[in-house]
C-alpha positions in Angstrom: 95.6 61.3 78.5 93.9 62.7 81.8 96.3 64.8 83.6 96.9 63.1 87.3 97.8 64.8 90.3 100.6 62.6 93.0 99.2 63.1 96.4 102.4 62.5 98.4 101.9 61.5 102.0 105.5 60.9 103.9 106.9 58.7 101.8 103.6 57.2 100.1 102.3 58.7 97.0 99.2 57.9 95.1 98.2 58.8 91.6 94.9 60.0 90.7 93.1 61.5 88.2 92.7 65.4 88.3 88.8 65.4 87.4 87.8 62.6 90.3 89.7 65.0 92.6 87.8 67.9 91.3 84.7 66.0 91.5 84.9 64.6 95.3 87.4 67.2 96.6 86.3 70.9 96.3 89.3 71.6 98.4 91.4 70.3 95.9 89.0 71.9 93.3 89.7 75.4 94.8 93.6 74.9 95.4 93.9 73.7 91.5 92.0 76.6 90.2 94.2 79.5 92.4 97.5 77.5 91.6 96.8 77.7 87.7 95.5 81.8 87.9 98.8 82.6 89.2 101.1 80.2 87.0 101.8 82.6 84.5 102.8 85.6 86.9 104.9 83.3 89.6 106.1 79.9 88.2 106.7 76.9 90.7 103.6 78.6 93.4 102.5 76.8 96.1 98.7 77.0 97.2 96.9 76.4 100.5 93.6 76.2 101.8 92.4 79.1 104.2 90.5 76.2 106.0 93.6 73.5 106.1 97.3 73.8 107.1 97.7 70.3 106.0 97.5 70.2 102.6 100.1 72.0 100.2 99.3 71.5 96.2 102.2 72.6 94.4 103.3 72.7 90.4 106.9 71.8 88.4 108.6 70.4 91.8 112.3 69.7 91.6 111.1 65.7 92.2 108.1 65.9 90.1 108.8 68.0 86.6 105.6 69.4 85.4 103.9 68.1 88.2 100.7 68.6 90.1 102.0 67.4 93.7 99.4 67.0 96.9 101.1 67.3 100.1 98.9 66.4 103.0 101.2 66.6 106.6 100.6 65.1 109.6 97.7 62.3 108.3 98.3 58.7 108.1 98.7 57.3 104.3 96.8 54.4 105.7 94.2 56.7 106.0 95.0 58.4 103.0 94.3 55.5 100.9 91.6 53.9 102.3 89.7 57.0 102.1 91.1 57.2 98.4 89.9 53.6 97.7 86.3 54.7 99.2 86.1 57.8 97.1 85.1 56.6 94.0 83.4 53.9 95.5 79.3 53.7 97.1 79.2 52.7 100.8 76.5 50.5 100.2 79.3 47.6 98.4 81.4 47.9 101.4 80.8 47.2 104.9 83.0 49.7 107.5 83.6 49.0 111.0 83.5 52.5 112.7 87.1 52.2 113.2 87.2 52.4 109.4 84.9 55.1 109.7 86.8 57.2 112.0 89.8 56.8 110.4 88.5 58.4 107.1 86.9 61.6 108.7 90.3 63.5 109.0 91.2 62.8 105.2 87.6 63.8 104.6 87.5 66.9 106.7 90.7 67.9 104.9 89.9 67.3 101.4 86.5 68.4 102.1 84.9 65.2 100.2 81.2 66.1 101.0 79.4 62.8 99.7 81.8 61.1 101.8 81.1 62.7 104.9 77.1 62.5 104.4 77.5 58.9 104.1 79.9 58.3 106.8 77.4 60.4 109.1 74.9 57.6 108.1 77.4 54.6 108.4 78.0 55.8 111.9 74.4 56.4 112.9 73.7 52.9 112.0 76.3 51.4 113.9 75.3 53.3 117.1 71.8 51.8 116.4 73.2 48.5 116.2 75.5 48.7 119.0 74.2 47.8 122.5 77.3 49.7 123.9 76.3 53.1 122.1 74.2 53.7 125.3 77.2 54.0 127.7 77.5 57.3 128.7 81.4 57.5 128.2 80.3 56.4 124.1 78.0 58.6 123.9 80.2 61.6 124.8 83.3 60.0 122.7 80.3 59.8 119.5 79.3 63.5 120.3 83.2 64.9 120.4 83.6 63.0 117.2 80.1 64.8 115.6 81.3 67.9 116.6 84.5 67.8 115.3 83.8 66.7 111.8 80.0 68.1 111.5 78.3 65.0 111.7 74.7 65.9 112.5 72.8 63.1 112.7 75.6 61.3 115.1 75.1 64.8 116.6 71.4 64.5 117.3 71.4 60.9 118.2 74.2 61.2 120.8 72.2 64.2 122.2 69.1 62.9 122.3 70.2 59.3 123.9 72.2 61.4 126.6 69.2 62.8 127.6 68.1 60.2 129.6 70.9 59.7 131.5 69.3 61.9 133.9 71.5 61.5 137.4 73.9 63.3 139.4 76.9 61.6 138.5 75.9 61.5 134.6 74.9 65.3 135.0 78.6 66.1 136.4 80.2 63.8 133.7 78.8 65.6 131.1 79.9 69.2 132.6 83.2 68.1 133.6 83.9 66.6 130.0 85.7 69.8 128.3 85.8 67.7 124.8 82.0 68.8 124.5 80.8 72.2 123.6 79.1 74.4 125.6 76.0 74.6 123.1 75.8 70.9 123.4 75.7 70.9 127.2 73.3 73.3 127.4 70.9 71.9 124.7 71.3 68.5 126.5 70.6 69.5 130.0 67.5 71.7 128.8 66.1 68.9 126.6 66.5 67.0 130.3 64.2 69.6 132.4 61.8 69.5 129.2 61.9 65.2 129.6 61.2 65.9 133.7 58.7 68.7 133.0 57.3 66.5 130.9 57.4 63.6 133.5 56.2 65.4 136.1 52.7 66.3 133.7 52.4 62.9 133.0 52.8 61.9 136.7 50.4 64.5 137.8 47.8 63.5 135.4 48.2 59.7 136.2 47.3 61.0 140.3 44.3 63.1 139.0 42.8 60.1 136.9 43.4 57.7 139.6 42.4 60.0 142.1 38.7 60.3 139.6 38.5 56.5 139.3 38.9 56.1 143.3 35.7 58.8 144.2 33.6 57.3 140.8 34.0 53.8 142.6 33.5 55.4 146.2 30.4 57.0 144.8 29.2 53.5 142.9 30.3 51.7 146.5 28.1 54.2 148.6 25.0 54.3 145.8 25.4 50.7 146.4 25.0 50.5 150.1 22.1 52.7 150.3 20.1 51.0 148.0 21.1 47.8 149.7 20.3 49.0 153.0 16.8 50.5 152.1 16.3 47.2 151.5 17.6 45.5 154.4 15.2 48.3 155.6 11.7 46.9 154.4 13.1 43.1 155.3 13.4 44.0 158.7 10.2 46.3 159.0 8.5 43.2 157.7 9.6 41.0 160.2 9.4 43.4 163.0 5.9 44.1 162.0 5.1 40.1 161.8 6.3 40.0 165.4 4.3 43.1 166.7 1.3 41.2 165.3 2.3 38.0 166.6 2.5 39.1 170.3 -0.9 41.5 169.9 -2.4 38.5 168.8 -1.1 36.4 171.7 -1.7 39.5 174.2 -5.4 39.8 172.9 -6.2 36.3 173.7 -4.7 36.2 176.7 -6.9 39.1 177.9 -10.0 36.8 177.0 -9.1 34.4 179.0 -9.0 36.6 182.0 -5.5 35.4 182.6 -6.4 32.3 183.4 -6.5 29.7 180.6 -3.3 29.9 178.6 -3.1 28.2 175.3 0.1 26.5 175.1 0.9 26.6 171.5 0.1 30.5 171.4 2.5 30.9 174.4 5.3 29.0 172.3 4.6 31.0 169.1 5.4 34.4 171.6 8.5 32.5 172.5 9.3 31.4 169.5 8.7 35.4 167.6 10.9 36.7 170.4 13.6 34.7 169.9 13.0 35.8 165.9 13.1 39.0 166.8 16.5 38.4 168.8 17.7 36.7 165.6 16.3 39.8 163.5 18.9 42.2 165.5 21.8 39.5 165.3 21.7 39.3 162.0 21.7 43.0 161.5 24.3 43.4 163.4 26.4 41.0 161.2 25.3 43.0 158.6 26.7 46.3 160.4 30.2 44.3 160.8 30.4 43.3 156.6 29.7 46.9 155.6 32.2 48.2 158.1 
């Protein structure tokens, strides 16, 4: 028969079999193998981790004869045993709120149950991917106390990296004024911040100078335009200026001929008629004056 080991917590205790807690626990591992080098010097010795003051194993109690007895102090049994229950168990059959979650990271900080705390890092990463309330600032820092008290590094990451664009004054001064967080932490958040604004700032400057090269281009276009347009507004009004110079040389030639006296009606009304053109020529350049403006 497997030897067990009676994890006692308050007035709880839970059987389990000493190879699964060798297998999950190397807390437990460690406690078993110093409590059995020193059973045949000191009977009835009592071993501790270095790392933990809350769990005791001991061997041949007075309650338990012959006994291999887990005290663990100060931890819910609750706790105890859903983290138990979850041990030998793969997260992916069971669905955890993160109140579950959080529950189990003390029993598995203490026991030091390493798959357990890789995929409760993951289960919790998840849920603050699903969560729209994740990006509160208050959750974030209560996620990022909780990843740095129990090592959880990619809650870690996440919490740092979605802090980072909470870029105000007042989210600044929560952050510094929040003594739960680490000083490491602050400091990485706030210089991943100047890097994001540094950043920002390139971006910005780069948007300006490319705008700023599309508005001359189009200037340029507008102005290659207007010259070539006006060049040949140019020749249409030399033309008609020139029609009208003939017109009234014409009309002055003949009326030289006639010594002044005999005036030929119709040429008379074509000089009228070319100087009121050329009246409308100058209008109409005018207008043109006024559009280009």
């Amino acid at each position: 028969m497997d030897e067990t080991v009676i994890i006692c917590v308050g007035d709880k205790r839970y059987n389990i079999e000493i190879k699964t807690m060798c297998k999950y626990s190397s807390l437990f591992s460690d406690l078993l193998k110093s409590l059995r080098r020193g059973e045949g010097k000191v009977p009835r010795v009592a071993a501790s981790s270095k790392e933990s003051k809350h769990v005791l194993l001991h061997r041949n109690t007075n309650v338990y004869e012959d006994a291999f007895v887990l005290e663990m102090i100060g931890i819910p049994s609750e706790d105890v045993k859903l983290t138990l229950d979850t041990m030998t168990t793969t997260m992916e059959d069971t669905s955890f709120t993160r109140s579950n979650l959080l529950r189990m990271l003390p029993v598995v900080k203490e026991l030091n149950i390493s798959h357990l705390h890789r995929r409760i890092d993951k289960e919790l990463l998840a849920i603050l991917y699903s969560s729209a309330s994740s990006s509160n600032v208050n959750m974030i820092l209560e996620n990022l106390q909780v990843a740095e008290i129990y090592s959880l590094s990619r809650v870690k990451e996440w919490c740092i990296g979605a802090f980072v664009p909470k870029s105000s004054a007042h989210d600044r001064n929560t952050l510094l004024k929040d003594f739960h967080i680490s000083v490491a932490s602050k400091l990485e958040i706030l210089n991943r911040m100047a890097d994001a604004a540094l950043d920002n700032y390139d971006k910005e400057l780069k948007n300006l100078r490319d705008e700023s090269e599309r508005t001359y281009k189009q200037i340029e276009a507008n102005r290659a335009e207007f010259v070539a347009q006006t060049d040949i507004w140019k020749k249409e009004l030399e033309k008609r200026v020139q029609v009208v110079i003939d017109q009234n040389e014409s009309l002055h030639k003949s009326f030289i001929k006639s010594d002044g006296f005999e005036w030929d009606s119709e040429k008379f009304d074509e000089m009228i008629s070319s100087s009121f053109h050329e009246k409308k020529i100058f209008k109409e350049l005018d207008q043109i004056k006024e559009q280009t403006k």
